[in-house]
C-alpha positions, 0 to 999 in steps of 0.5 A, a space after each residue: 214142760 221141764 223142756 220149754 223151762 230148760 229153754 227158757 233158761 238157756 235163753 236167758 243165760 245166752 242173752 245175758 252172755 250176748 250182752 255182757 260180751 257186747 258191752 265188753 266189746 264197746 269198753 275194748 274199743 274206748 280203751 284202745 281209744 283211749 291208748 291211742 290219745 298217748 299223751 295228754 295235759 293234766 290240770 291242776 288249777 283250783 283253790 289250792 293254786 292260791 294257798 302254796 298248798 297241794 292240800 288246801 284249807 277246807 274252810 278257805 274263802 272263796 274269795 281267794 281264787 281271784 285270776 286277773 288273766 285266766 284264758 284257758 286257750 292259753 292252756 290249749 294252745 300249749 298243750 297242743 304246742 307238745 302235741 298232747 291229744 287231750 286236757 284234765 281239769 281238776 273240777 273240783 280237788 280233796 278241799 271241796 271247791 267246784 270251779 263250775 256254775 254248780 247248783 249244789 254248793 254255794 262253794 264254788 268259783 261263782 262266788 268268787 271275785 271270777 265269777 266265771 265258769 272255768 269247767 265251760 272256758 276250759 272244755 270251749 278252748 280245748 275243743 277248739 283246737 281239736 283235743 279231747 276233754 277229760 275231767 277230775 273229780 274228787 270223792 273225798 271233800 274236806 269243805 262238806 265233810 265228806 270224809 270217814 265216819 262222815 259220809 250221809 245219804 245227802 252226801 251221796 246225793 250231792 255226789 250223783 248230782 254234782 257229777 250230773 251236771 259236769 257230765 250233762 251241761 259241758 258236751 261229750 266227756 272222754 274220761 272221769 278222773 276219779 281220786 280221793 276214793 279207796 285211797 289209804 289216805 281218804 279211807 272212803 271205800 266203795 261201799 262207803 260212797 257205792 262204786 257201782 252206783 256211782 260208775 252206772 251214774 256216769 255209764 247212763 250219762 255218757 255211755 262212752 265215757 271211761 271211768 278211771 279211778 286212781 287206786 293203783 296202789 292196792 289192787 293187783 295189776 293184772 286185772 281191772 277193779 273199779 276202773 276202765 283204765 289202770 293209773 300210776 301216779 309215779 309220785 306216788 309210788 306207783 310204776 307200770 311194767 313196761 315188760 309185762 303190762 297187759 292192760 289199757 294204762 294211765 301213768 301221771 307225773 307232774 312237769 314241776 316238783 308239785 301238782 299245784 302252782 306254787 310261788 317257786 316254780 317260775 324261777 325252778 327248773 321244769 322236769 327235762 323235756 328230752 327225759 320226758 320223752 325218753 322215760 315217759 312217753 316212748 316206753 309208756 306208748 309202747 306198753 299200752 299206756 297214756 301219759 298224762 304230764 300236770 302243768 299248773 297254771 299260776 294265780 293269774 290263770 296262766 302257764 309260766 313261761 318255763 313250762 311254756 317253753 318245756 311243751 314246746 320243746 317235747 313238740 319238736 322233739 316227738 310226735 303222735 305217730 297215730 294209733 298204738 299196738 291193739 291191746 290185748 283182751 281183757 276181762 271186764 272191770 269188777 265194779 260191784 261190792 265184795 260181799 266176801 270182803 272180811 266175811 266169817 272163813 275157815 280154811 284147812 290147816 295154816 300157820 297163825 300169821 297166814 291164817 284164813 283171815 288173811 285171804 278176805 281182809 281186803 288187803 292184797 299185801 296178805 294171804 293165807 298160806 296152806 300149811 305144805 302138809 295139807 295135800 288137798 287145801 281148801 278154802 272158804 268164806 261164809 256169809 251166814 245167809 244165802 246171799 246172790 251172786 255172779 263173780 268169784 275173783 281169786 287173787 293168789 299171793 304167789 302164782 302156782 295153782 294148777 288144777 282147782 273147784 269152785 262150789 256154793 252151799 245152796 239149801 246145805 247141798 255143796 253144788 258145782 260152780 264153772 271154774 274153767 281154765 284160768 291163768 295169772 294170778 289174778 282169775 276172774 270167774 263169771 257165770 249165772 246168778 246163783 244164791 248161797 250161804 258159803 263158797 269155797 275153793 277146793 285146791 286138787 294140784 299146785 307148784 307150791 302151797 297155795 297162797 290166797 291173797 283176796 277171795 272176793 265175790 261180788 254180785 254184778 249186774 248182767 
């Protein structure tokens, strides 16, 4: 009997690893698919366009997004002009207006003087000159409140619906821009508004399509949280390595001074289109990452004619020469919450301004710092429950550990978890589910005192 449960379980075990490593074959394709699009047209046309503001009033009427000559092939023709794989629609920006025939809202582009869906002109004109379709989509809405301290169950529902019917009603979707999520100037997290709801949603819609969340800013670069595709938004302060990025990449920036239209911009210098290539789209390519470069259309649905001529002048100037070099393995992206996120700690001995507290607070700026004459460090977080879970993630503040342990208290008996031979900074730990009340890291050999930034754990679905 103890024989066939053995069996049954390693059955199991070796299920959920086929599984999981079918599943990570399938992203590994996508992404380099995604890598291989190189260059792309990122679309920031919505209210904002029509009030000089990247930024719009959330209680603006519709009545204001009133194009008299919007035509989106204009958009693709462009686009195509400097050889660009692809377009991104910004469907529905940080104020909440959705520019497609939605059932959710009446704050949409139906009720504006358009009365037109731009979602479907759009996606219609892009394929019909053979490029991709992407689309953007904003968590945080200003308009329906869905912003800190506000966010409700219907909210959520509007969200999952909303994202439903952009990935339902408008044919294959490359990829989801997501933004306005686990940003420091939304303040929405991922348990806030669940990622993983939210990511399996879009998986079950559209298995192939990639979920990419602009949240470069906080999390390390070395591995892949709550995205398929790390981004950049280089405005934002936020650049790739071009020497050590090993991951499929996104880095953004826009052809003008802004991501909306704004009235100065048909009488302003675009960005150079030599310098593009040359800082941007080359090196990018060459470190695995895709270039996305916002073009604005004006009020009347229409790119300017500098612009116009800028997309042309990259096309002489720079072709796609076909698929990239292969990226390299990846572990798959985290997407579930962190149930060790600000969680009860205790460690060994440290000083006050890098104590235990540092090394789960959700901030990868901060870690705790072992005192240099602990010659056996440890670590630990406590959840005050037995609590399951699949993954531990352990982010150092500095490289440096060399040999360590992983264990979990289960029934007040401390039991070994796999550690295996882990590199980098960031190192990703992954195995059967387990239940316990505490997990803790035990440190037998490092370069230096060992620094934690983020001890996270997280309980991912096989």
């Amino acid at each position: 009997m103890y024989l066939k449960k053995l069996s049954f379980f390693a059955v199991i075990l070796l299920f959920s690893f086929c599984t999981r490593t079918s599943a990570q074959s399938d992203l590994h394709r996508l992404q380099q698919q995604f890598v291989d699009l190189r260059f792309g047209m990122f679309i920031h046309y919505n209210i904002p366009t029509y009030m000089d503001q990247d930024w719009a009033d959330p209680d603006a009427s519709p009545r204001l997004f009133d194009p008299k000559r919007l035509d989106c092939r204009q958009w693709a023709k462009a686009a195509r002009s400097a050889n660009m794989s692809y377009g991104c629609l910004t469907t529905k920006h940080h104020s909440g207006f959705c520019i497609w025939d939605t059932k959710t809202t009446d704050y949409n582009v139906m009720n504006s003087p358009l009365k037109r869906d731009v979602v479907r002109e759009y996606v219609n004109a892009f394929r019909a000159e053979g490029l991709k379709t992407f689309l953007y989509y904003s968590i945080l809405d200003t308009h329906h409140k869905i912003r800190p301290g506000c966010i409700t169950p219907q909210d959520i529902d509007m969200i999952k619906a909303q994202l439903t019917e952009l990935l339902t009603n408008y044919g294959e979707i490359t990829a989801m821009i997501i933004d306005g999520w686990d940003a420091p100037w939304s303040r929405i997290s991922y348990d806030d508004v669940p990622f993983e709801e939210i990511y399996r949603l879009i998986k079950s819609l559209q298995p192939n399509c990639l979920v990419m969340d602009l949240n470069s800013a906080k999390y390390p670069s070395e591995a892949l949280f709550y995205t398929d595709i790390k981004s950049y938004e280089q405005g934002a302060g936020q650049h790739i390595s071009k020497e050590h990025n090993r991951l499929p990449a996104l880095s953004c920036l826009p052809l003008n001074d802004n991501w909306f239209w704004k009235t100065s911009f048909p009488a302003t210098p675009v960005k150079d289109p030599a310098m593009l290539i040359r800082e941007d789209i080359v090196p990018f390519n060459d470190a695995y990452c895709n270039f996305i470069l916002n073009v604005a259309p004006n009020r009347d649905g229409l790119i300017d004619d500098n612009a116009l001529a800028a997309l042309k002048e990259i096309g002489k100037n720079w072709k796609n020469s076909g698929p990239t070099s292969p990226i390299p393995p990846a572990d798959a992206p985290i997407i579930s919450a962190n149930i060790a996120k600000r969680a009860a700690t205790d460690g060994s001995w440290s000083d006050d301004m890098m104590i235990m507290d540092f090394g789960n607070d959700d901030n990868f700026g901060t870690s705790w710092l072992s005192n240099p004459e602990i010659k056996k460090p440890w670590y630990q977080v406590n959840f005050g429950k037995d609590k399951p879970f699949t993954t531990i993630v352990l982010t150092e503040g500095r490289p440096g550990l060399k040999k360590y342990r992983l264990e979990y208290l289960s029934n007040g008996v401390w039991k070994p978890l796999p550690a295996g031979e882990k590199t980098g900074r960031v190192k990703i730990h992954r195995f059967g589910r387990v239940w316990g009340s505490k997990v803790r890291i035990l440190i037998d050999a490092s370069d230096e005192s060992p620094a934690i930034a983020e001890l996270g754990v997280y309980d991912e679905r096989n």
